[in-house]
N, C-alpha and C positions, 0 to 999 in steps of 0.2 A: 273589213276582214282582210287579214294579210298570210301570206303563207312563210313560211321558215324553212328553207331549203340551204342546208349547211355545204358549204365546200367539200367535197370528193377529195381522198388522196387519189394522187396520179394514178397508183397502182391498183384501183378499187373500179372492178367492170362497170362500164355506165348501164344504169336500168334501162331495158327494153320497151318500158311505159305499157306493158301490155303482163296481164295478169295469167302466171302458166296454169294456175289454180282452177280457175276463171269463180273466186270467191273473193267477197269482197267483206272487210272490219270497219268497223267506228268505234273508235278509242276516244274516253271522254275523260281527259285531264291528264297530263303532261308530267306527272311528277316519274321519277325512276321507273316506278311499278309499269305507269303507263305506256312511256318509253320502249321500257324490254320489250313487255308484250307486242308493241306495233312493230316494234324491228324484228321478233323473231316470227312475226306470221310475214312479216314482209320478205324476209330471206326462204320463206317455206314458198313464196309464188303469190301471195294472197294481195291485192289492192289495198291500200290500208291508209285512213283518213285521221288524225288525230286534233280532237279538237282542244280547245285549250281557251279557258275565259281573261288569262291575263295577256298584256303586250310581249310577253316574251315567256319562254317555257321552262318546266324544271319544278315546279314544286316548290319543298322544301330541299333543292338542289340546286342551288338559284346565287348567286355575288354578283358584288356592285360596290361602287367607292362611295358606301354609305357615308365612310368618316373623312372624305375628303377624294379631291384629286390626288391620285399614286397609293391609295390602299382599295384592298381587295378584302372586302368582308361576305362573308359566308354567312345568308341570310338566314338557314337553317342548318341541316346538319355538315360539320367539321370536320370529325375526323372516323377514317374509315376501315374498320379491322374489316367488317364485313365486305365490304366495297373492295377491297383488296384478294380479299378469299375466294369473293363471290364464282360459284360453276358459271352463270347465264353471263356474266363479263366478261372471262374467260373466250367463253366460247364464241361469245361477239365478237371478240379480238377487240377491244376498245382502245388497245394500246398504238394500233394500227391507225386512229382516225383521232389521234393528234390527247390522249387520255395518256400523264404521265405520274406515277406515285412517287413522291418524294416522304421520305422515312426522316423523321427527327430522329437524335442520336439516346434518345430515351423515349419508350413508346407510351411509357405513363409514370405517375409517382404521388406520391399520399401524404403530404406534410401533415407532421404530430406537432404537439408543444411541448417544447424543451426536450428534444430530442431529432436524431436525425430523421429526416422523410425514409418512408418504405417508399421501393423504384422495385417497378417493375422492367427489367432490362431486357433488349430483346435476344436471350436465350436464359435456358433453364438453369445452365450451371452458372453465368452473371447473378441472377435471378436468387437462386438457394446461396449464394456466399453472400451475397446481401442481408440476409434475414437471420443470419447466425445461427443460434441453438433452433431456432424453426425452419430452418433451411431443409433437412433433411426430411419433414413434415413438409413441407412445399410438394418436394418432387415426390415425396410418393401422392399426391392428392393429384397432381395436375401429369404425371407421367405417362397415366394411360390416352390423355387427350394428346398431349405432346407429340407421342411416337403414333399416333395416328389418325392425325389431325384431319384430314383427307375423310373419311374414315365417317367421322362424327360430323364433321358439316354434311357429306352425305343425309344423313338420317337428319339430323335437327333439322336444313333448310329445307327437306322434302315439303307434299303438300299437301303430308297431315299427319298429326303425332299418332292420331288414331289408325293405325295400319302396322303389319309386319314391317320394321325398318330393313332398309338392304344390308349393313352392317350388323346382324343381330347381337352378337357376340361382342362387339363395339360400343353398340346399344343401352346393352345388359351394366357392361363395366360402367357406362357412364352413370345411370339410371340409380346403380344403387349409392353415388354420391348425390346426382343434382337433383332428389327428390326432397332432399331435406332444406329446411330454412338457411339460409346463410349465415344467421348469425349463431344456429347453432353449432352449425361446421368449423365457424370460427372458434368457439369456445373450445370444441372439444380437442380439435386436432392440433391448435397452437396454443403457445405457452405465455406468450409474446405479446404486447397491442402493436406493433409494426407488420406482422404479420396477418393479425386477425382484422389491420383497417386494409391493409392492402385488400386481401377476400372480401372484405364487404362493401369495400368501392367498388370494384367492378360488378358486386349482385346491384344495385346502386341502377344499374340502366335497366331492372325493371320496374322501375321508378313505382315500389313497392315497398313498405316495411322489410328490414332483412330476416323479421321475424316468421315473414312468409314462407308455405312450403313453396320447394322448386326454386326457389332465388336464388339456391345454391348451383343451380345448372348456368347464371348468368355469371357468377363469380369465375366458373371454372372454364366456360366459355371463353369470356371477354382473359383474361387470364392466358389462357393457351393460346388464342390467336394473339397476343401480342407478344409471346416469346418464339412464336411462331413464323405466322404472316406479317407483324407490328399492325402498329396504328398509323397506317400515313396519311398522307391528306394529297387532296390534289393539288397538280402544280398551278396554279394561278388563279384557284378558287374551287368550291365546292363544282360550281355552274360547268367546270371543263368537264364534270362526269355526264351532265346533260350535254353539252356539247357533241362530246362522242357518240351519244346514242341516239339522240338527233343526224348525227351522219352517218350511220347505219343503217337507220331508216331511209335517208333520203339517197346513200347510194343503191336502194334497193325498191327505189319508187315510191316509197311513202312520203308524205307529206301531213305537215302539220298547220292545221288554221290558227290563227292567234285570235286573240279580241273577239273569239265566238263563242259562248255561253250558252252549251245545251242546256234547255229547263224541259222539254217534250223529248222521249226517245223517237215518238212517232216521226220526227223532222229525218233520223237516220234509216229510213223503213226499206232502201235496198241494201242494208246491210245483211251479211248471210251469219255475222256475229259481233255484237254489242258486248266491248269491256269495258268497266267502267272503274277508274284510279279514283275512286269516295269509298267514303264510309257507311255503313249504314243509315245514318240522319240525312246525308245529301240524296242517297238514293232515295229514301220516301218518299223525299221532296220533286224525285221528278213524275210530270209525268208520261203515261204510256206506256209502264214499266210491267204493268201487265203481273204482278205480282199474288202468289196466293196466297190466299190468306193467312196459309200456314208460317210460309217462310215473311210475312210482314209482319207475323206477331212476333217470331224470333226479332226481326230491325227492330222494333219497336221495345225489346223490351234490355236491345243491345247500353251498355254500361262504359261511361268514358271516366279518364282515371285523372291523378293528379295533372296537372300544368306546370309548364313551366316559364318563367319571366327573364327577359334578357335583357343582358347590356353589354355592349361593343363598345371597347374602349379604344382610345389612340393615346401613347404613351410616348414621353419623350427619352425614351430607354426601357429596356427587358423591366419585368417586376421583378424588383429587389429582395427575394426570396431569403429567406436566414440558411436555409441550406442549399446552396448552389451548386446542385446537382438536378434541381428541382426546375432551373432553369433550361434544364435543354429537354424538359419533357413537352413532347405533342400532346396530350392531356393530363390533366391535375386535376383530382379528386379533392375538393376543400368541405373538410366536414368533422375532422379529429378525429378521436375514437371510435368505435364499434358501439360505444354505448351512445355516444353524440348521433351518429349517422343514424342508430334504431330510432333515437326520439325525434329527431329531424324528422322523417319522414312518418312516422308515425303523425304527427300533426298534422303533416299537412295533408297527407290520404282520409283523416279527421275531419278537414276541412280549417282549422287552424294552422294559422300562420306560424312558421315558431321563429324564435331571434335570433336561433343562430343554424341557417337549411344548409342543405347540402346544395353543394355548388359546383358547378363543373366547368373548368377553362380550360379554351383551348388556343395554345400558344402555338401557331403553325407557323410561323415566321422560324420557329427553332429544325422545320424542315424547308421552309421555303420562302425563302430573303425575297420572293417578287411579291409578297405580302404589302411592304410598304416601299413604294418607288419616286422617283421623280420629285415632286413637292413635299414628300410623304418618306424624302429617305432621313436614313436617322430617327423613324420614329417605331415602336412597337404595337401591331395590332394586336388586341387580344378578344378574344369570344367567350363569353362567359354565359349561363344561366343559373338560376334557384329553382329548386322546388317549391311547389306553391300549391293551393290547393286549387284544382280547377275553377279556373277563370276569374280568379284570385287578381281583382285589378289597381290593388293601392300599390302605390311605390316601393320598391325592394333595394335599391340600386345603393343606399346605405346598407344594408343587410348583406348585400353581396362586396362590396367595397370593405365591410368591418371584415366579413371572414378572410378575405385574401390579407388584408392589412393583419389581421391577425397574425400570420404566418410570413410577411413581406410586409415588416417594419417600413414605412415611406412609401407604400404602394398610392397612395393619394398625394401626395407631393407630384406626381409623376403625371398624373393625370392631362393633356391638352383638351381634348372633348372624350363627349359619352353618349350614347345613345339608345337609350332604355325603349324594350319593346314588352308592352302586356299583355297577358291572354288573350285579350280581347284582338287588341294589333294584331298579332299571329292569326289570330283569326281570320279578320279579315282582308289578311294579305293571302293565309292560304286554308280555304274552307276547309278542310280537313284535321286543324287541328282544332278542333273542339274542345273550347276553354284551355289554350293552352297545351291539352292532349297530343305529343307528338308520338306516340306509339299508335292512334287512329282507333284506341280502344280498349280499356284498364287490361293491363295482364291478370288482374286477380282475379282467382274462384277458378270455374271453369274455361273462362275466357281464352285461359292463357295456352289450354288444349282444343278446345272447339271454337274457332275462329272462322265465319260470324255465327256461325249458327249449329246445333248437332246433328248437323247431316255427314253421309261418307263424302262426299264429293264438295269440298267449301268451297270449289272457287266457282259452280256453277248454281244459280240461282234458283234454278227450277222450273224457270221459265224459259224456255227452247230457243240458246242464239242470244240470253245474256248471262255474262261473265261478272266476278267483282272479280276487282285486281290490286287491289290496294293494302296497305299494313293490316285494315281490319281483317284478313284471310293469313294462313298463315304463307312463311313463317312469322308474320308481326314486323315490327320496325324493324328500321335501319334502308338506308342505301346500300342495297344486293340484287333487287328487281327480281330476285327469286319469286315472289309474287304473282308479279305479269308474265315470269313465263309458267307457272303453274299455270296461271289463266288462258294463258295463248294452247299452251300444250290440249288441253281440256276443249278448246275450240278445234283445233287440230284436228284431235281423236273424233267428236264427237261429226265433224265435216267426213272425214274419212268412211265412219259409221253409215250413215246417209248416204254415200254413196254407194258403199257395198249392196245396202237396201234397195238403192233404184235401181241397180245394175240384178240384183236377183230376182227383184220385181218385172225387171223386162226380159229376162230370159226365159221367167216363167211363163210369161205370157204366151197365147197357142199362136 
């Protein structure tokens, strides 16, 4: 077992090694979610232990020079509207302990055929002159999010859609757009296919039919944060966001084990509170967890959603795009139409593979040239996945190569290596994605409101002193750690709680 204890900036008080709380955590799994939570009970005074099964931490928040010496590929996710907006980042000050966002000069873009790409640019008025006769249909859709952007992350990253939101009024406006399908939003409000694939790529990340209700709240979403906050990525890989929050913790006493593999919670038994960064399947599987029966029939009867299949490319030049503007977006939606992207995913939520998925690249070298250095200069990393259907493990890596070549004539002449990862891989590199699963648990049905289970309080289990802290709670995916600090906060309150108890309890006493 080894410990991970990141470098301190100068200016960050060294920990006292001694707990002002006198309460002690065990955080089981290292991904974002888990992270946040250990660092913000660690800055509230609390002892805080994080364990973690692989040799280094992070999750799906993880890079390494998969494709060689001098490239930095981003083992999971890429690029980060959320991560950038995120409140719990913010308030960690990440920016402080070495976390830098670097913004490409376009924050996404939607190539068509035989026709210029929709770009989403990072403001509204770029944005609405782009899309012509739909331009003006743009900004009234996305205006209310726009001017109050703040506002609506508020309520959406809260930690439960089921409750008064703090922005009511905010709430309201958003609700009576993103409760409908996306792809009917598209139809009705635009006139355009540039306009209606742009809205329906970004419903697109709730890796759901766009025919679903509510996939409109991810169009208008992903949408506002990128004419907003954009899409940046991190400077020198996904891994500097674990990085930072690794040194938050560790300037504030916590510490993370590597190479240790909770499978019993009984092994953490002086814990005063157990969070755990899995999914519902990895929690049944441990044990100790002390579970009622109630809340294990809900895990048990929890529902994982498409997959997705990847491949990391190393290029000896940018992809040769037909519209080169396409070239300096931080993400590219590859998928055509509105009517292509509904059938796409349509299959493979089916379980059918279809031949021409939706695809998503991300080109971060167009914000951050330390992508490819040294042996590795002169060449372009790119990060790509398909949709698949969960755990979908034949070959895609022609499927995803036709749709970019589709669009970027020569995109395969370009190619130096490749290196395709399957459901399965993803798997088990990082347990939590399940078949592929990187949402930690289908958005569809009810899911995508009562995350894991229908209780008022999701991120406490039931069981007195354990936490879930992971994408299966809400708000759901993405690197935000909103998550773990719903989970840490909820250990907080209910420490706090307990005290009050034993302090009225001995007062009362004669």
């Amino acid at each position: 077992m080894t410990h991970h204890e990141p470098t301190q900036p100068a200016d960050t008080p060294r920990p006292t090694g001694r707990s002002t709380a006198g309460r002690r955590a065990a955080v089981v799994g290292s991904g974002p979610n888990g992270l946040t939570a250990a660092a913000v009970l660690a800055r509230a005074g609390w002892e805080v232990n994080v364990y973690e099964r692989h040799s280094a931490p992070g999750g799906a928040s993880a890079s390494t020079d998969l494709l060689g010496p001098g490239t930095v590929v981003d083992l999971g996710a890429a690029g980060h509207s959320f991560g950038v907006a995120s409140p719990v980042f913010r308030e960690l000050e990440l920016e402080k302990y070495g976390l830098t966002w670097l913004h490409p000069p376009v924050p996404m873009a939607h190539p068509l055929d035989g026709r210029p790409a929709a770009v989403l640019y990072p403001t509204m008025e770029q944005t609405v002159a782009g899309l012509g006769r739909d331009g003006a249909a743009w900004a009234r859709l996305h205006a209310p999010l726009v001017q109050d952007i703040d506002a609506h992350l508020e309520n959406i990253l809260g930690p439960s859609l089921v409750r008064l939101p703090p922005n009511l009024l905010s709430m309201a406006r958003f609700g009576v757009r993103a409760l409908w399908p996306a792809s009917a939003v598209g139809r009705a409000v635009f006139r355009e296919e540039p306009a209606r694939a742009l809205f329906a790529g970004s419903s697109m990340h709730a890796i759901l039919p766009p025919s679903h209700v509510f996939t409109a709240a991810f169009g208008l979403i992903f949408g506002a944060l990128g004419m907003t906050r954009g899409w940046p990525v991190a400077q020198g890989g996904s891994g500097a966001i674990t990085d930072a929050l690794a040194a938050v913790l560790s300037a504030h006493g916590g510490r993370i084990h590597l190479d240790h593999e909770v499978t019993d919670l009984r092994e953490l038994g002086g814990a005063d509170a157990i969070l755990l960064d899995l999914t519902p399947r990895q929690l049944l599987a441990l044990e100790g967890a002390d579970l009622t029966d109630r809340y294990a029939a809900h895990m048990r009867r929890w529902r994982y959603g498409t997959g997705v299949s990847k491949v990391d490319y190393l290029l000896d030049g940018p992809i040769p795009w037909t519209d080169p503007r396409v070239a300096g977006a931080g993400t590219v939606h590859v998928g055509g139409s509105l009517a292509e992207l509904q059938h796409a995913e349509r299959e493979a939520t089916a379980g059918r593979m279809p031949d021409r998925p939706f695809v998503m690249v991300c080109q971060q070298q167009a914000g951050d040239p330390s992508r490819a250095t040294g042996p590795a200069a002169g060449k372009t990393v790119v990060w790509t996945y398909a949709h698949v259907p969960g755990g979908y493990d034949a070959p895609v890596e022609h499927l995803i190569a036709d749709q970019i070549e589709r669009f970027a004539p020569g995109f395969r002449d370009r190619i130096v290596h490749r290196v395709a990862t399957t459901p399965s891989a993803l798997e088990a590199w990082n347990p939590n994605v399940i078949g592929g699963d990187v949402a930690g648990g289908s958005m569809g049905g009810l899911q995508q409101v009562l995350r894991p289970a229908p209780v008022l309080s999701p991120h406490r289990t039931g069981t007195p002193g354990l936490y879930m802290a992971s994408s299966s709670t809400p708000p759901g995916g993405g690197v935000h750690g909103m998550a773990g600090l719903h989970a840490a906060r909820a250990a907080l309150a209910d420490a706090a709680r307990d005290r009050t108890r034993t302090r009225t309890h001995r007062e009362d006493r004669p």
